[in-house]
N, C-alpha and C positions, 0 to 999 in steps of 0.2 A: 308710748305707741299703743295705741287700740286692739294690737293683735298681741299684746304682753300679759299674761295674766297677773292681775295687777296685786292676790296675795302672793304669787310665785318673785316676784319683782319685789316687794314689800321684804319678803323671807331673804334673797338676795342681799338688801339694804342691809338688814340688822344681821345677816352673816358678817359680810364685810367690815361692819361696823365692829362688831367684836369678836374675830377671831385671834385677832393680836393679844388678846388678855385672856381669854379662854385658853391657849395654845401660847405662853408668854417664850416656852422652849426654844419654837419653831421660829417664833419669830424673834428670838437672838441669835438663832443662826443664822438668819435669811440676811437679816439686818445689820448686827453685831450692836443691838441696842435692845433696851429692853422695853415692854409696851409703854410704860411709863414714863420713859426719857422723854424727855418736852421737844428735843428735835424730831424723834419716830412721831411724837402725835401731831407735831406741825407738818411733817413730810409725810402721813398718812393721811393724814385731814386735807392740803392739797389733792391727794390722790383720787379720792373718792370725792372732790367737787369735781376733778377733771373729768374722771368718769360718770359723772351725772352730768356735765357739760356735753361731753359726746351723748349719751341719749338724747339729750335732749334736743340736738342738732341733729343727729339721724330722725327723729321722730319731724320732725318741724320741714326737714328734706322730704321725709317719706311723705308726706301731707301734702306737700308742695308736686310733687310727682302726679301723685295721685289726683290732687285736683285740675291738673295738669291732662291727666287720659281720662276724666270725665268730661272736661270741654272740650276737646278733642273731638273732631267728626267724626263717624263713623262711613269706615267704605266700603261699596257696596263691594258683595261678594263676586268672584270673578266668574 
Protein backbone atom coordinates (compact mmCIF):
# COMPACT_ATOMS: atom_id res chain seq x y z
CA UNK A 1 0.00 0.00 0.00
CA UNK A 2 1.25 3.56 -0.76
CA UNK A 3 0.68 4.77 2.60
CA UNK A 4 3.33 2.04 4.08
CA UNK A 5 6.72 3.18 4.26
CA UNK A 6 8.14 0.83 2.17
CA UNK A 7 11.89 0.59 4.23
CA UNK A 8 9.59 0.35 7.38
CA UNK A 9 7.70 -2.74 5.55
CA UNK A 10 11.07 -3.95 4.10
CA UNK A 11 12.47 -3.98 7.96
CA UNK A 12 9.22 -5.92 8.94
CA UNK A 13 9.85 -8.58 6.21
CA UNK A 14 13.51 -9.56 7.10
CA UNK A 15 12.29 -9.31 11.13
CA UNK A 16 9.78 -11.85 10.43
CA UNK A 17 12.02 -13.60 8.38
CA UNK A 18 14.40 -14.31 10.89
CA UNK A 19 13.43 -14.02 14.21
CA UNK A 20 13.04 -17.66 14.62
CA UNK A 21 16.90 -18.33 14.31
CA UNK A 22 18.12 -15.13 15.79
CA UNK A 23 15.67 -15.95 19.16
CA UNK A 24 15.94 -20.16 18.37
CA UNK A 25 14.93 -20.16 22.57
CA UNK A 26 11.62 -18.44 22.04
CA UNK A 27 10.81 -20.06 19.28
CA UNK A 28 11.03 -23.75 20.91
CA UNK A 29 8.81 -22.53 23.21
CA UNK A 30 6.30 -20.93 21.25
CA UNK A 31 6.64 -23.88 18.98
CA UNK A 32 8.08 -26.99 20.63
CA UNK A 33 10.29 -27.06 17.41
CA UNK A 34 13.25 -25.74 16.75
CA UNK A 35 14.08 -22.98 13.85
CA UNK A 36 15.58 -25.74 11.86
CA UNK A 37 13.08 -28.41 12.06
CA UNK A 38 11.76 -28.71 8.33
CA UNK A 39 8.10 -28.86 9.58
CA UNK A 40 8.69 -25.13 11.67
CA UNK A 41 10.20 -23.80 8.24
CA UNK A 42 7.45 -25.29 6.17
CA UNK A 43 4.74 -23.92 8.74
CA UNK A 44 6.56 -20.57 8.94
CA UNK A 45 7.15 -20.21 5.45
CA UNK A 46 3.28 -20.79 4.83
CA UNK A 47 2.80 -18.18 7.36
CA UNK A 48 4.45 -15.34 6.02
CA UNK A 49 3.04 -16.15 2.28
CA UNK A 50 -0.24 -15.89 4.09
CA UNK A 51 0.51 -12.71 5.46
CA UNK A 52 1.95 -11.16 2.48
CA UNK A 53 -1.41 -12.54 0.78
CA UNK A 54 -3.53 -10.44 3.10
CA UNK A 55 -1.35 -7.24 2.27
CA UNK A 56 -1.60 -7.64 -0.55
CA UNK A 57 -5.48 -8.15 -0.79
CA UNK A 58 -5.94 -5.21 1.63
CA UNK A 59 -3.80 -3.11 -0.50
CA UNK A 60 -5.49 -4.19 -3.90
CA UNK A 61 -9.18 -3.52 -1.72
CA UNK A 62 -7.91 -0.20 -0.59
CA UNK A 63 -7.22 0.83 -4.35
CA UNK A 64 -10.36 -0.46 -5.21
CA UNK A 65 -12.16 1.72 -2.56
CA UNK A 66 -10.27 4.49 -3.35
CA UNK A 67 -10.77 4.59 -6.91
CA UNK A 68 -14.20 3.88 -6.11
CA UNK A 69 -14.61 7.77 -4.12
CA UNK A 70 -12.61 9.25 -6.86
CA UNK A 71 -15.37 8.58 -9.56
CA UNK A 72 -17.80 9.28 -7.19
CA UNK A 73 -19.72 12.60 -7.75
CA UNK A 74 -19.39 14.94 -5.59
CA UNK A 75 -22.50 16.78 -3.65
CA UNK A 76 -23.19 19.85 -3.50
CA UNK A 77 -22.93 21.31 -0.18
CA UNK A 78 -26.34 21.78 1.75
Amino acid sequence: PADLDPGQLRLMGFALMNYPRMLPQITRMSTGMTPDNPRFVARWEALLRELGSWLEEAARRKRVVSKIGQDAPTLPAP
